[in-house]
TIBA-952841 format. One record per residue (C-alpha): x, y, z; residue in one letter. Coordinates in steps of 0.02 Angstrom, whole numbers, padded with zeros to 5 digits, always signed. Example, Ala and Ser with C-alpha at 12.3 -4.5 7.8 and 13.67 -1.06 7.14 Angstrom:
2
+00615-00225+00390A +00684-00053+00357S 
END
This chain:
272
-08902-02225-03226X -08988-02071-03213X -08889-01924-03197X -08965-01811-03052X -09007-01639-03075X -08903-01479-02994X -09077-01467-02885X -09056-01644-02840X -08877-01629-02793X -08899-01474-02686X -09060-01548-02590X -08967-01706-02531X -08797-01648-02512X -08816-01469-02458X -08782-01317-02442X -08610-01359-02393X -08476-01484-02439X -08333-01503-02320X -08171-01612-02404X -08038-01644-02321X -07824-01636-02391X -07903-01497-02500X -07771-01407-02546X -07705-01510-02716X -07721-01681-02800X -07858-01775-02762X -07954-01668-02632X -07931-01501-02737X -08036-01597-02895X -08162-01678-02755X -08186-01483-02707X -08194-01459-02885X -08346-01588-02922X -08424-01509-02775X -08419-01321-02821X -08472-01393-03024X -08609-01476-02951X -08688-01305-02874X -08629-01350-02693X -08528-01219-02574X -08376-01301-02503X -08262-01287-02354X -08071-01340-02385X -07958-01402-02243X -07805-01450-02247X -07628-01407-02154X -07567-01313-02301X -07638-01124-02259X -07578-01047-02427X -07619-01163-02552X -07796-01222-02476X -07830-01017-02478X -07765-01027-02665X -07879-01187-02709X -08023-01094-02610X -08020-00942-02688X -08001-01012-02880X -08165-01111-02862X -08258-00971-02796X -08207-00866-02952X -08225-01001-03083X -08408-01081-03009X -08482-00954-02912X -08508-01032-02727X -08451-01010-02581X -08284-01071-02514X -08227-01064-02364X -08033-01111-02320X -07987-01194-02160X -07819-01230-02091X -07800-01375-01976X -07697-01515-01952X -07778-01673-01936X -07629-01761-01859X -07654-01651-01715X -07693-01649-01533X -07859-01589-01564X -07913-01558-01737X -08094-01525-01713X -08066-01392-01570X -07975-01310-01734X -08117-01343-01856X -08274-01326-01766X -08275-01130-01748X -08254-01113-01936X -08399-01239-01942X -08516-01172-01808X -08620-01060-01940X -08640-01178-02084X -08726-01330-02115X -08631-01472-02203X -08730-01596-02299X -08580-01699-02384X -08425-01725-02300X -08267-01796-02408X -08124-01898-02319X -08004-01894-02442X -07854-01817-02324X -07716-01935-02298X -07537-02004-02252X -07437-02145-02302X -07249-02155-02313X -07172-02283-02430X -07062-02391-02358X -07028-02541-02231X -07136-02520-02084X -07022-02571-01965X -06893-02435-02041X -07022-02308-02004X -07021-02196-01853X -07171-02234-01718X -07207-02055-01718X -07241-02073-01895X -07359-02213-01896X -07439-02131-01764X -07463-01976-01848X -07513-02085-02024X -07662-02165-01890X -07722-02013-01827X -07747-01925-02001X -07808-02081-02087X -07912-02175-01952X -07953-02050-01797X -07992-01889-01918X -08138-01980-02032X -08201-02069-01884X -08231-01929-01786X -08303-01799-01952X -08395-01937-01984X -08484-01953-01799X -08510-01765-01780X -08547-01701-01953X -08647-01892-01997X -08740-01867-01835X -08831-01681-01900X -08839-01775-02070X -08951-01909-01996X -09075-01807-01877X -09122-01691-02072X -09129-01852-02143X -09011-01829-02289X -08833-01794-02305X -08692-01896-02396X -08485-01965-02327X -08363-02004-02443X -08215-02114-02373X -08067-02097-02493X -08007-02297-02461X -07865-02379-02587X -07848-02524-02695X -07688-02569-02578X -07836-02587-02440X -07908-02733-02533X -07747-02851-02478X -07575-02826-02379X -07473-02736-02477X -07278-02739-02457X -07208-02551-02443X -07355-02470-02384X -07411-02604-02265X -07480-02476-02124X -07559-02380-02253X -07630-02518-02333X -07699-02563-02152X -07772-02381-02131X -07862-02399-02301X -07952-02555-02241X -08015-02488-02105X -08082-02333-02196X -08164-02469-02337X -08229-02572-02210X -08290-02462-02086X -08363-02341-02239X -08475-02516-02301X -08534-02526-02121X -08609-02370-02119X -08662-02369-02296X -08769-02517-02226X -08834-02452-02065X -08865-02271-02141X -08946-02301-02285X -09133-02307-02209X -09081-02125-02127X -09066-02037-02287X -08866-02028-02281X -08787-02095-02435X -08618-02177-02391X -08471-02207-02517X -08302-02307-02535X -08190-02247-02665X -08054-02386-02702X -07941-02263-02784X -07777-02341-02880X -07638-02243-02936X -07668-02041-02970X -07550-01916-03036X -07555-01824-02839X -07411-01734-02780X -07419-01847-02630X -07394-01979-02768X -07258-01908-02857X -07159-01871-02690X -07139-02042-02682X -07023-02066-02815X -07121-02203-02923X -07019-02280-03051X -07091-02210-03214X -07043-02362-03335X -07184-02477-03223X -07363-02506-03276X -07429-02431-03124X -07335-02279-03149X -07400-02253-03346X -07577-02315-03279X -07587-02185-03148X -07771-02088-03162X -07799-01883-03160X -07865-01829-02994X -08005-01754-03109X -08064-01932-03158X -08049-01996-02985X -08159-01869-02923X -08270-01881-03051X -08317-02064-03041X -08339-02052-02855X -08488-01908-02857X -08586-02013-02992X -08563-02159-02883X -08622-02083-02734X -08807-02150-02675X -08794-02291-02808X -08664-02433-02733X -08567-02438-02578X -08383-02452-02665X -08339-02389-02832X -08165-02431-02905X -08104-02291-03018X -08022-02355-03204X -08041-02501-03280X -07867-02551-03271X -07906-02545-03072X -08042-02651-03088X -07964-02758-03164X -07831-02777-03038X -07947-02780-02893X -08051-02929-02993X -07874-03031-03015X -07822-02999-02824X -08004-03035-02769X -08051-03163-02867X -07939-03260-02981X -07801-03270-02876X -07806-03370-02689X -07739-03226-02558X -07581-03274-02521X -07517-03273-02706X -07625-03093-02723X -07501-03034-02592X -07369-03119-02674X -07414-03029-02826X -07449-02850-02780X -07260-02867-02664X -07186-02894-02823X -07238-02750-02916X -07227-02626-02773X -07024-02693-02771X -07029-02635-02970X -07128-02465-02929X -06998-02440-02783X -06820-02543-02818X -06732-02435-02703X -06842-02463-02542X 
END
């Protein structure tokens, strides 16, 4: 595949990148790819002095323009938050990577907290999506990223809400990679697996399992996505996640995939 140009990059996705749970992990290196790749880039995320901290680092070290937002997308009203630090720039590549997902039994879960898990994971990329996706269409370029999960490809024990979140964000991100694709919007699915996150390590994976040892850098993540992006409607980070998503998807009927990926979530978390 050809590899596109800075120009190239800039024309279609720019001036401005906007990515979402920006502070660390996964959404501080899609920030990164961003600002490498010649594009200025607003963070948001809830955490005010480490989104500042990522912002101002990738200004230094690429030369662009960040610009750090504080908002929490579990909130009331998110975009009342973010608009105003919006209202002067124009975004040409919007990242939904933010999101929630405790580990655990759903049912042991507080409501409150699935709620607040649907309105981050669901409510905030549908409605960036709409607005920013809508100015994206009428110039007749622009790009969307949906962060989605392998654990969205089948029920997954343990993270079952989260699971269900990440299927909506795959399917609903193939949707619109179909019905934008004639507008001059290139729309992308990132499957991720396993990455060495802090969200990740906060919850507690047992280190002796394969999953754990398997685990991607954000970096690579990242990485994978932006050469994906305006070539194929999912991309599936790692090989040893492609793998996984070929045996659950293909070699194995459903109901022993779910069988199967149960199992090893009870030997990444024995004590949930």
């Amino acid at each position: 595949m050809r590899k596109r140009s800075l120009r190239d990059v800039r024309h279609q996705y720019g001036p401005w990148a906007l990515v979402t749970g920006a502070a660390q992990g996964l959404g501080a290196a899609f920030a990164a790819e961003c600002a490498m790749r010649g594009l200025h880039v607003v963070l948001v995320d809830r955490l005010a002095r480490e989104v500042q901290a990522t912002a101002d680092r990738l200004a230094s070290r690429h030369g662009v323009q960040t610009r750090a937002v504080t908002v929490d997308l579990g909130g009331p009203d998110p975009w009342a938050e973010l608009a105003p630090a919006l209202a002067d720039l124009e975004i040409g590549l919007l990242v939904n990577n933010a999101g929630r997902g405790p580990v655990g039994r759903f049912l042991a879960g507080d409501l409150s907290d699935h709620l607040d898990v649907l309105r981050v994971n669901c409510r905030a990329p549908l409605e960036l999506s709409y607005r920013l996706g809508t100015a994206m269409r009428d110039r007749g370029r622009g790009g969307i990223i949906f962060v989605a999960s392998l654990s969205g490809l089948n029920g997954t024990a343990l993270v079952a809400h989260y699971a269900g979140t990440k299927a909506w964000n795959l399917v609903f991100g193939e949707s619109l990679w179909t019905e934008l694709r004639g507008e001059g919007v290139d729309v992308l699915c990132v499957a991720a697996g396993p990455t060495r996150t802090p969200a990740w390590d906060a919850t507690r994976p047992d280190p002796r399992t394969l999953a754990a040892r398997i685990a991607l850098p954000p970096a690579q993540v990242a990485a994978t996505a932006m050469s994906h992006l305006g070539r194929a409607p999912v991309c599936i980070p790692g090989w040893s996640n492609r793998l996984a998503a070929a045996l659950t998807q293909r070699v194995l009927p459903r109901r022993r995939a779910i069988e199967f990926l149960a199992r090893n979530m009870a030997r990444l978390y024995p004590d949930r």
